[in-house]
Residue frames as qw, qx, qy, qz and C-alpha x, y, z in Angstrom:
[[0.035, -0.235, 0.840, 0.488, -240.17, 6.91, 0.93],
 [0.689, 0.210, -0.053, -0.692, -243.18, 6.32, -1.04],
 [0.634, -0.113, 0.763, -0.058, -244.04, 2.64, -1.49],
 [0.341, -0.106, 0.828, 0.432, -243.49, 0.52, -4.03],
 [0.219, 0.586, 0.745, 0.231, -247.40, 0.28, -5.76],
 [0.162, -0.829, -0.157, 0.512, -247.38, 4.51, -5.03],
 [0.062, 0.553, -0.536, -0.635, -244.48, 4.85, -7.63],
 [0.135, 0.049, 0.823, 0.550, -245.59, 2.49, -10.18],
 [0.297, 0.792, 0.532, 0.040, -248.84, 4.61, -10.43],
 [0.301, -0.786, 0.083, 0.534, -246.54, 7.45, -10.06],
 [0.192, -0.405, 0.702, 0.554, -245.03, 6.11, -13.25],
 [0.327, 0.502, 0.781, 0.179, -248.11, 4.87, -15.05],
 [0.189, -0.880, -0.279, 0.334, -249.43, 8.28, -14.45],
 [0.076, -0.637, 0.350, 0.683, -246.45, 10.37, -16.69],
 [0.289, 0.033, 0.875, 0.388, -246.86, 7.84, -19.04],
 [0.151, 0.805, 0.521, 0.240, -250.99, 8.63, -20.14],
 [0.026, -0.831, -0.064, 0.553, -249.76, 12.61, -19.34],
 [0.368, -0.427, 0.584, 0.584, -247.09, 12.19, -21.67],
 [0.170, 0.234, 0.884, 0.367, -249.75, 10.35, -24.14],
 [0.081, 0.749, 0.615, -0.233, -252.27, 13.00, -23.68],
 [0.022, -0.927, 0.120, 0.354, -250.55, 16.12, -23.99],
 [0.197, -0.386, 0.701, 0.567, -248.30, 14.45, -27.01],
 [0.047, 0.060, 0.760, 0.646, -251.38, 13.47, -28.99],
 [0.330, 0.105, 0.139, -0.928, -254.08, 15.17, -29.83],
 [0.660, -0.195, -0.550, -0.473, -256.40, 12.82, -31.34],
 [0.514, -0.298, -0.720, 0.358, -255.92, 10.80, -27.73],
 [0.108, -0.177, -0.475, 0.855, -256.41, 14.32, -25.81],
 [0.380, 0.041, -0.293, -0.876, -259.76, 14.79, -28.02],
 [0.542, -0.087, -0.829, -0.102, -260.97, 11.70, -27.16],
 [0.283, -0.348, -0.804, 0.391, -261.48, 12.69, -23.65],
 [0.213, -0.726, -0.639, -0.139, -263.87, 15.21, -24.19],
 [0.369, -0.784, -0.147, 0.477, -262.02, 18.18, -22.94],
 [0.127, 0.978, -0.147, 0.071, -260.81, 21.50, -24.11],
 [0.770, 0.192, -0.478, 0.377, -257.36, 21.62, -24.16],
 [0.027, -0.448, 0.520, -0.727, -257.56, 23.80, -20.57],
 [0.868, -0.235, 0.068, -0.431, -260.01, 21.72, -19.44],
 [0.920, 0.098, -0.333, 0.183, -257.56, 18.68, -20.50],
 [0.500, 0.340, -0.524, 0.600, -254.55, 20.55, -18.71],
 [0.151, -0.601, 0.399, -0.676, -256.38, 21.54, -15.65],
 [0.967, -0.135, 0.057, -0.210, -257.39, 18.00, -14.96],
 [0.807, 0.190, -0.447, 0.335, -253.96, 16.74, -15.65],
 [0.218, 0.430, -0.464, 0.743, -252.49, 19.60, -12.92],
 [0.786, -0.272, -0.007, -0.556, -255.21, 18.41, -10.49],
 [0.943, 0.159, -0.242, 0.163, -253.83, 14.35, -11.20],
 [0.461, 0.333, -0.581, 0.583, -250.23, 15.45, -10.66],
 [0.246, -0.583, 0.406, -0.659, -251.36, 17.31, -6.87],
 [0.911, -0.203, 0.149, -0.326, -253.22, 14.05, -6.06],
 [0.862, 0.138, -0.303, 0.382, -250.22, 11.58, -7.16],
 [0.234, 0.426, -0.518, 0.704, -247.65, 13.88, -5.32],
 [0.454, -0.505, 0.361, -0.639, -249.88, 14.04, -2.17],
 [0.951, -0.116, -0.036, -0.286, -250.18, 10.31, -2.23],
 [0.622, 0.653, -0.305, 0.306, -246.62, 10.46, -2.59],
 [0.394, -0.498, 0.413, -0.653, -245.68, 12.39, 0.34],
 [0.500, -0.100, -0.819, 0.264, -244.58, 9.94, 3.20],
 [0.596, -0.689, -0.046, -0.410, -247.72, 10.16, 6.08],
 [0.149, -0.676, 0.598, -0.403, -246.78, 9.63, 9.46],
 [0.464, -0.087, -0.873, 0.123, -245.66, 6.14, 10.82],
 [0.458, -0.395, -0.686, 0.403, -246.57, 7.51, 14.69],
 [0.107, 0.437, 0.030, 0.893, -248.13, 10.62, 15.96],
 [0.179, -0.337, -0.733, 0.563, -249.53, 12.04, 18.85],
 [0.298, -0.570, -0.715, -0.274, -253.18, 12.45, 19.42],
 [0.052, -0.042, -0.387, 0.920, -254.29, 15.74, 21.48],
 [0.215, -0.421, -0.561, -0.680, -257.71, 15.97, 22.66],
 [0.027, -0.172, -0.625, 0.761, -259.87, 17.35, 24.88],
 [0.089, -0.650, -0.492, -0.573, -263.70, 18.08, 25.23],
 [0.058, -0.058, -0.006, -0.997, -265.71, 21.19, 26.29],
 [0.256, -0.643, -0.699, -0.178, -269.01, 21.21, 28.01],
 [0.180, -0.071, 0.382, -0.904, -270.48, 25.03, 29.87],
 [0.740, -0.206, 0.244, -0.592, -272.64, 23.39, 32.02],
 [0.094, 0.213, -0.969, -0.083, -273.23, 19.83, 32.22],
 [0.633, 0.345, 0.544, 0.429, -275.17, 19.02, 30.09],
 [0.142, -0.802, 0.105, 0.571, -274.32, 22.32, 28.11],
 [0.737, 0.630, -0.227, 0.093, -272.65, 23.41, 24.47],
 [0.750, -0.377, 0.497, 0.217, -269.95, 21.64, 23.90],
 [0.322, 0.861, -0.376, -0.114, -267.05, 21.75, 21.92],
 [0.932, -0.100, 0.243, 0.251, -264.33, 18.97, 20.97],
 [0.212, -0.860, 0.407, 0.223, -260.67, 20.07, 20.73],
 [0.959, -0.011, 0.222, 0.178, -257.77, 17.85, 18.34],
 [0.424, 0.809, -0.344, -0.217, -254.57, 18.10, 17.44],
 [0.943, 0.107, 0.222, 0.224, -252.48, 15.97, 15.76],
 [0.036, 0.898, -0.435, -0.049, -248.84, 16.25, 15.60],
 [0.831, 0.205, -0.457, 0.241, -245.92, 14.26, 14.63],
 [0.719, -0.376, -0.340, 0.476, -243.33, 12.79, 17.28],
 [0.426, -0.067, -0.093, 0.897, -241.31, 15.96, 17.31],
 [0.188, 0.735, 0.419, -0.498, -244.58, 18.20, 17.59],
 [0.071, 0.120, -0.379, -0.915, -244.80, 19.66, 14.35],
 [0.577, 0.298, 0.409, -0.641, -248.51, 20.14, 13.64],
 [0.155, 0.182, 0.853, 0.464, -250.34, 18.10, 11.28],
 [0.266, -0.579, -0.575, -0.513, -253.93, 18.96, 11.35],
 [0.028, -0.076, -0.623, 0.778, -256.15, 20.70, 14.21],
 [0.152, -0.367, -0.741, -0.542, -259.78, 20.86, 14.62],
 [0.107, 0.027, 0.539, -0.835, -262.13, 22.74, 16.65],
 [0.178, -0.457, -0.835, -0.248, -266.12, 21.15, 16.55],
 [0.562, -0.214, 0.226, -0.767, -268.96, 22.16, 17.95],
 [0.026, 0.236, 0.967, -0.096, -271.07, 18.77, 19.45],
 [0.518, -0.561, -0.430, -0.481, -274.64, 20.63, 20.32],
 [0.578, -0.552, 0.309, -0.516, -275.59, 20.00, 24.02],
 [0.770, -0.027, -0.592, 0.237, -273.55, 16.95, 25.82],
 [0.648, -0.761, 0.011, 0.009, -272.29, 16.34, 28.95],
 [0.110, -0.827, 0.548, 0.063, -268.46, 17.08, 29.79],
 [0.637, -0.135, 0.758, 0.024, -267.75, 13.07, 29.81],
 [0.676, 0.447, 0.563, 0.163, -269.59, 12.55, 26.31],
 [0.078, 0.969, -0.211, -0.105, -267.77, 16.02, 25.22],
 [0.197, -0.505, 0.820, 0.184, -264.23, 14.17, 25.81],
 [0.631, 0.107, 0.763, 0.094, -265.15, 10.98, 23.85],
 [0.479, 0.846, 0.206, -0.112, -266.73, 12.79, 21.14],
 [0.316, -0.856, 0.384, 0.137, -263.41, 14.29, 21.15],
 [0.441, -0.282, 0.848, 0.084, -261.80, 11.21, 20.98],
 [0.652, 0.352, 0.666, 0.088, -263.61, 9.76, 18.31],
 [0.572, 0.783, 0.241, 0.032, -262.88, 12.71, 15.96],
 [0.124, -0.808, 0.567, 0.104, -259.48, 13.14, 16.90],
 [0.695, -0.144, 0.692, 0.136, -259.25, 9.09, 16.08],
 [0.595, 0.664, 0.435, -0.129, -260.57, 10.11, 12.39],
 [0.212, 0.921, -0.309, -0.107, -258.80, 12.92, 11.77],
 [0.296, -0.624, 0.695, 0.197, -255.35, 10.43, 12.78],
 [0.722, 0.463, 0.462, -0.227, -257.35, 7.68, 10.43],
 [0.450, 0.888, 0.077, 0.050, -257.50, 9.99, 7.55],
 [0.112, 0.864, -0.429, -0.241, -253.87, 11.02, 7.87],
 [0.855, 0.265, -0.437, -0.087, -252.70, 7.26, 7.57],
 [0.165, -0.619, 0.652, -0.404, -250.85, 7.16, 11.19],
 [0.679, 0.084, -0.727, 0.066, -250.01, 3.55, 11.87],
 [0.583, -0.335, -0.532, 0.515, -249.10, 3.76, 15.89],
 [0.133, -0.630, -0.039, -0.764, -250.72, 6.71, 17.73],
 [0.321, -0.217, -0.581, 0.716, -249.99, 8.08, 21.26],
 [0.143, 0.669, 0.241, 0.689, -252.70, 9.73, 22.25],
 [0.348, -0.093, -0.572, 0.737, -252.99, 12.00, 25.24],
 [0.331, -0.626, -0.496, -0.502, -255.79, 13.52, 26.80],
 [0.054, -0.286, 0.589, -0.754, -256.49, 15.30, 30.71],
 [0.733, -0.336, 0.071, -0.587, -259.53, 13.29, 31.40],
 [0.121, -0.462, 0.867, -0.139, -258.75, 10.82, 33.35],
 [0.699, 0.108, 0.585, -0.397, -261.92, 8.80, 33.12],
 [0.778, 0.593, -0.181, -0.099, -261.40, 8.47, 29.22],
 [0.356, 0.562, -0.739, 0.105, -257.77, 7.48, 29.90],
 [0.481, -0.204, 0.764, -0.378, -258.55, 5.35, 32.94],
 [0.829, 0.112, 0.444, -0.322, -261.85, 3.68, 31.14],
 [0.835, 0.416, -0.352, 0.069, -259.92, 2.77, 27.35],
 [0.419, 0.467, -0.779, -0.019, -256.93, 1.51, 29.04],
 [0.672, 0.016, -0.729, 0.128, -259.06, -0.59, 31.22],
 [0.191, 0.275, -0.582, 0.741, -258.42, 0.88, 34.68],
 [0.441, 0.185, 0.420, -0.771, -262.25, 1.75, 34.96],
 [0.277, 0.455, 0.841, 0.097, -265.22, -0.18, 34.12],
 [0.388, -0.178, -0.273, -0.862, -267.70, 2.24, 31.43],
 [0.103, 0.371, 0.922, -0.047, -270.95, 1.89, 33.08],
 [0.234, 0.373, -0.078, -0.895, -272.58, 5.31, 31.95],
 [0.612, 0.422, 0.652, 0.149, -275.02, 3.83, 29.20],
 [0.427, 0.895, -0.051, -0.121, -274.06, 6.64, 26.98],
 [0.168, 0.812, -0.543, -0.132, -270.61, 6.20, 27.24],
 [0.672, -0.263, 0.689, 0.061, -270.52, 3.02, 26.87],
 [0.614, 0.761, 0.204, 0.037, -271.83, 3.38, 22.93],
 [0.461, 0.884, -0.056, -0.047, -269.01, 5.36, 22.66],
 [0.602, -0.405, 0.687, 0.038, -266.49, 3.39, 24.81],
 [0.809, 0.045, 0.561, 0.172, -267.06, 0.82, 21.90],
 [0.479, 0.873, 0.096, 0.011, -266.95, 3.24, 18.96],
 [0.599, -0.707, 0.366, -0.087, -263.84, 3.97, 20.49],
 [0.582, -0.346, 0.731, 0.084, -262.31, 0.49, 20.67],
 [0.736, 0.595, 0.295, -0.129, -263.31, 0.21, 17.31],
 [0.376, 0.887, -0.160, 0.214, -261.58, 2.69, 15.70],
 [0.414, -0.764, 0.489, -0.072, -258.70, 2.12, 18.33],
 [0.842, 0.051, 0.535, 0.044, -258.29, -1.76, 16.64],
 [0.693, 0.670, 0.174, 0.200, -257.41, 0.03, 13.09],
 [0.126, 0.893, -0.427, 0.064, -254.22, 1.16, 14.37],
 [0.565, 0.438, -0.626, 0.312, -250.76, -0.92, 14.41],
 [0.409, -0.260, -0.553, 0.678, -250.34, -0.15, 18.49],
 [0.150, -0.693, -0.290, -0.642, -251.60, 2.59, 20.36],
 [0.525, -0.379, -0.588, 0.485, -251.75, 4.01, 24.01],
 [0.155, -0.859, -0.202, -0.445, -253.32, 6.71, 25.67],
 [0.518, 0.011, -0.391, 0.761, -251.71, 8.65, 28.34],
 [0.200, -0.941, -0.274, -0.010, -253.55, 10.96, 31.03],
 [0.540, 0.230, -0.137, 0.798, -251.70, 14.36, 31.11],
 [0.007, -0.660, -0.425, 0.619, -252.23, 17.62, 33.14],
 [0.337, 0.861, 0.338, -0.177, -254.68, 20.41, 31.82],
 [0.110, 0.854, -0.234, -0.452, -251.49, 22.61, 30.97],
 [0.275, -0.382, 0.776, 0.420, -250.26, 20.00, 28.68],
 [0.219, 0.396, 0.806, 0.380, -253.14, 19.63, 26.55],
 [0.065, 0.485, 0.133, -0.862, -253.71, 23.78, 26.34],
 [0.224, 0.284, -0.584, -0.727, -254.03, 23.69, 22.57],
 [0.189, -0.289, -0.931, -0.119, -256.76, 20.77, 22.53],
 [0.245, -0.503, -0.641, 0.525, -258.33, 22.54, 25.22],
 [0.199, 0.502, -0.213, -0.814, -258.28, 26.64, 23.42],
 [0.125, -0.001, -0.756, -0.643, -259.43, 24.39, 20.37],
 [0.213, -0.327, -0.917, -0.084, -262.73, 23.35, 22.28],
 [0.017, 0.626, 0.293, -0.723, -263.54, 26.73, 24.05],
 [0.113, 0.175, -0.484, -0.850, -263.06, 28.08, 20.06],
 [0.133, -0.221, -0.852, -0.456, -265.38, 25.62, 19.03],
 [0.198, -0.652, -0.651, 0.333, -268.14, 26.65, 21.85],
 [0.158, 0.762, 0.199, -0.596, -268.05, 30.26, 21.13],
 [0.154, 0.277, -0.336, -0.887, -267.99, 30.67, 17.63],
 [0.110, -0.451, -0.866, -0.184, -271.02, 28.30, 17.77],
 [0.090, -0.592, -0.479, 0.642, -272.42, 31.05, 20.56],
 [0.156, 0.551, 0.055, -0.818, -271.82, 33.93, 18.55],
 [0.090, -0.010, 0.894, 0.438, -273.59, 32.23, 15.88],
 [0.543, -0.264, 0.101, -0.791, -276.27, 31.59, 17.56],
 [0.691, -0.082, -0.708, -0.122, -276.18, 27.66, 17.46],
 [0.523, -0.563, 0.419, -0.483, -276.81, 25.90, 20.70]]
């Protein structure tokens, strides 16, 4: 259900269409053809409907990095899915050269974006390192000085959600996170990037 300040732009919004495309001296005024005026209005409408469109209250938070070697390319795995696993979004990075540890945070910090950007309120997220699940929920002290930068980045971005909670899972349960970060590492390879 689309909140309340959603529909009353929803409804401002037909109103100037209505006034645009019903008078021409008002649709001349803005300086457009009249396909210029109508592909800017069909544009408007995709952006009001997509703002429309109810995002997800809660969603779970696959991720996983990717390091051959250590330090090594690296690659950062995400997907984001709603409670009942339907996919929202996936992503497969390249990083450059990291280590396997700053590979899985990385990870984590663009899998926290990507859930950000969709508007998820309360995110589960779930990951097979254990040292990233151990050190955000606490279990382990960060004393890496790299990963401690990113430990806070992190808790940062972890503070702009409703609730949250991470959850250490085995490798075969975070395949797809995992096939996303190998992707990212070799179509950097056969690139040529490093």
């Amino acid at each position: 259900m689309a909140s309340e300040k959603t529909t009353e732009i929803r409804e401002r919004w037909t109103a100037i269409k209505a006034a645009l495309l019903d008078n021409r001296d008002c649709a001349r005024k803005t300086g457009l053809d009249p396909a210029e005026l109508e592909e800017t209005i069909k544009a408007i409408d995709e952006l009001v409907g997509a703002a429309s469109r109810e995002r997800p209250k809660t969603a779970v938070l696959y991720v996983d990095g990717a390091a051959r070697g250590n330090p090594g390319p690296a690659g950062a795995g995400i997907r984001l899915e709603t409670e009942d696993g339907a996919l929202l979004t996936e992503r497969a990075v390249f990083l450059g050269e990291a280590t396997n540890n700053v590979a899985e945070y990385r990870a984590l910090l663009e899998g926290l974006e990507v859930a950000r950007e969709a508007g998820v309120g309360r995110l589960r997220i779930r990951t097979d390192s254990q040292l990233l699940a151990r050190q955000l929920d606490g279990r382990y002290r960060v004393k890496n000085a790299a990963l401690i930068e990113l430990w806070s980045k992190a808790r940062a971005l972890l503070d702009a959600f409703e609730q949250w909670e991470v959850e250490e899972v085995p490798r075969s349960q975070n395949r797809d996170a995992d096939r996303l970060a190998n992707l990212a590492i070799d179509r950097a390879q056969a690139e040529g990037r490093r």
